[in-house]
N, C-alpha and C positions, 0 to 999 in steps of 0.2 A: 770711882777712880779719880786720881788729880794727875794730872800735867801740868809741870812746869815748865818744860823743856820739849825740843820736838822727839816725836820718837822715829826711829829710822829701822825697817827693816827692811832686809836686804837678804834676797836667794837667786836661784838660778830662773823662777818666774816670777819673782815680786819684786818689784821695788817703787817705795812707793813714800811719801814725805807726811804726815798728818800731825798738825797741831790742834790744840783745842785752847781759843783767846775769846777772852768776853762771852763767855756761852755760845760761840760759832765753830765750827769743826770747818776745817781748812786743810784740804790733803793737796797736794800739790799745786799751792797758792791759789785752788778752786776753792770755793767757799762752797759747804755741802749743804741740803737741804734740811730744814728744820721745822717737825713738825710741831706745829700749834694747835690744829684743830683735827681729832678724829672719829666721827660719829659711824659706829659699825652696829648700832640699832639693837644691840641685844641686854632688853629690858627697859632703854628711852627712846624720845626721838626730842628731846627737850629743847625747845627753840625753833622748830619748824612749825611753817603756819599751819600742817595738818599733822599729828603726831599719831595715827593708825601706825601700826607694826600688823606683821602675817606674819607667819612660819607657814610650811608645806608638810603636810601628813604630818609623821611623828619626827621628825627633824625640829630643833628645837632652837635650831638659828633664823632667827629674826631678823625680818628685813622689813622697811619703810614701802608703804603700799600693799600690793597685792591682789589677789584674787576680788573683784568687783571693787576695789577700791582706788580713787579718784579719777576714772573713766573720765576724762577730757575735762580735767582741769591740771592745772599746775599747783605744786606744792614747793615752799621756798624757803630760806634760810638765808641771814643777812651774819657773817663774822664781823668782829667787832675788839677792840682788843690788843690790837697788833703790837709788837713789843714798839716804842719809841725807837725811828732813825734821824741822826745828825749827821751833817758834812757840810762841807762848804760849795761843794761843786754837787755836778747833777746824780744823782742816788737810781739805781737801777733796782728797783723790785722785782722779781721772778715771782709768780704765785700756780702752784702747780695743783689741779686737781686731779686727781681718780678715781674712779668708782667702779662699778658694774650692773647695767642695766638686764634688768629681766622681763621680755616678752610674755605674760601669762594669757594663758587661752585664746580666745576668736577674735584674732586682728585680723582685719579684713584692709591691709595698706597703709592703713594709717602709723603716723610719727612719735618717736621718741625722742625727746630732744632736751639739750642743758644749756642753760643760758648763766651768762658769767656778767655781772655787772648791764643787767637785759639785754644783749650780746647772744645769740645762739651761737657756740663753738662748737657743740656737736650734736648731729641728728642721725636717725636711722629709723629706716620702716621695716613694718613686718607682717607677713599676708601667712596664715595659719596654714593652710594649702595653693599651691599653685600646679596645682593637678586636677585633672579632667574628672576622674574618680575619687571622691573626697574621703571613700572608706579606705584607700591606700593611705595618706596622708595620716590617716587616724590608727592605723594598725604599724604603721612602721614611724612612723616619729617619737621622741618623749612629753610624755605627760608627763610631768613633775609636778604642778600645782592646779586645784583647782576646778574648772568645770573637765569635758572630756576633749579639748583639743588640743593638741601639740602645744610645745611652750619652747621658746629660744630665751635659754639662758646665759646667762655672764658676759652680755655683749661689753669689752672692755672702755673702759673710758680714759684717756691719760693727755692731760690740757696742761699746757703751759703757758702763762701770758706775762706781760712785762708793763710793767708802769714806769713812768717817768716820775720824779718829782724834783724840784729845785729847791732850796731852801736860800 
């Protein structure tokens, strides 16, 4: 599609302003988000310092890490790239990530964590049972991946940060 012009649609629950200038989408003189970088693992991981992929049983979506893989280490990825910004005055970057972390088998407490610019923005722990009898834990929780313990999947992840720059 090309836009030249704004389009305008208008009902009794919408209304709402969107143009489309210089490859930015601008609906009601917000400037919308623009994806540049989308790594969803299925078939690379090209550019991370450790590039292992898993799947779970016969599912055949792929994901970065996994079952026995990088048990306490960090794995990372540097963007590079970014379209050229110009102004005279001070320029406001937004840079938004998200993801979804998956707890696989026997954490016993221990952190998951994302760090943005070496920055941790978000963490979270996970203890596989916290019950007195550990065959309860293991008979009503899900196993999705892996050895035979519980697993907490798709913990969400959704970071926003802001850079300054001057020119």
């Amino acid at each position: 599609m090309t836009f030249n012009n704004f389009i305008h649609f208008e009902t009794e629950n919408l209304d709402f302003m969107m143009k489309y200038n210089n490859s930015q989408i601008i609906m009601d003189e917000t400037p919308q988000w623009t994806l540049f970088y989308l790594d969803d693992f299925q078939g690379n991981a090209m550019g991370w310092s450790k590039e292992k992929l898993s799947t779970c049983g016969t599912n055949d979506n792929m994901f970065l890490g996994g079952h026995c893989n990088f048990a306490g280490e960090e794995v990372s990825k540097n963007y590079s790239n970014l379209p050229q910004h110009t102004m005279v005055i001070k320029l406001i970057i937004k840079v938004r990530v998200t993801a979804n972390f998956h707890f696989f088998d026997k954490w016993e407490g221990e952190e998951g964590y994302l760090k943005f610019n070496n920055e941790i923005i978000w963490a979270d722990e996970y203890k596989w049972c916290d019950k007195v009898m550990l065959w309860y834990c293991k008979k009503f929780a899900i196993n999705a991946c892996g050895a035979e313990y519980p697993d907490r999947l798709s913990v969400p992840i959704d970071f926003t940060s802001k850079y300054f720059d001057s020119f």
